[in-house]
C-alpha positions as CSV (number, residue, x, y, z in Angstrom):
1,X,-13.4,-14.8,17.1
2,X,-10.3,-11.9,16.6
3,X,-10.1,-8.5,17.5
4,X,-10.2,-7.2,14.2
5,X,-13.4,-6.4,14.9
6,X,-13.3,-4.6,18.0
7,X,-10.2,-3.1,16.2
8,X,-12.1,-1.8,13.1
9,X,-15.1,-0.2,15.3
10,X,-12.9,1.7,17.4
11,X,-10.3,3.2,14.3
12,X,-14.3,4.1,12.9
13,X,-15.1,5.8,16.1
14,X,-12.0,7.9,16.3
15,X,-12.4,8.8,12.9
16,X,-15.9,10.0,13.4
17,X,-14.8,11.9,16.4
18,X,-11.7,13.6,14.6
19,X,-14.6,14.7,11.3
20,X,-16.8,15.8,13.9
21,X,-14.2,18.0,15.5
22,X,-12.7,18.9,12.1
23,X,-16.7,20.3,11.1
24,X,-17.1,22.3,14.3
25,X,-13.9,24.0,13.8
26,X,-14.9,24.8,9.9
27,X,-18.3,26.0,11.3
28,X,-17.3,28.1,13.8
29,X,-14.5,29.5,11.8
């Protein structure tokens, strides 16, 4: 079992988190 895994889930999570971020920001202007 390797942590490519673990490392693909959380280089997904952050790149939700920056889209979500990047969406507020266009939304609120």
């Amino acid at each position: 079992m390797s942590g490519s895994h673990m490392i693909a889930d959380f280089l997904w999570c952050m790149l939700l988190l920056y889209l979500s971020r990047a969406a507020g920001r266009v939304v609120r202007g």
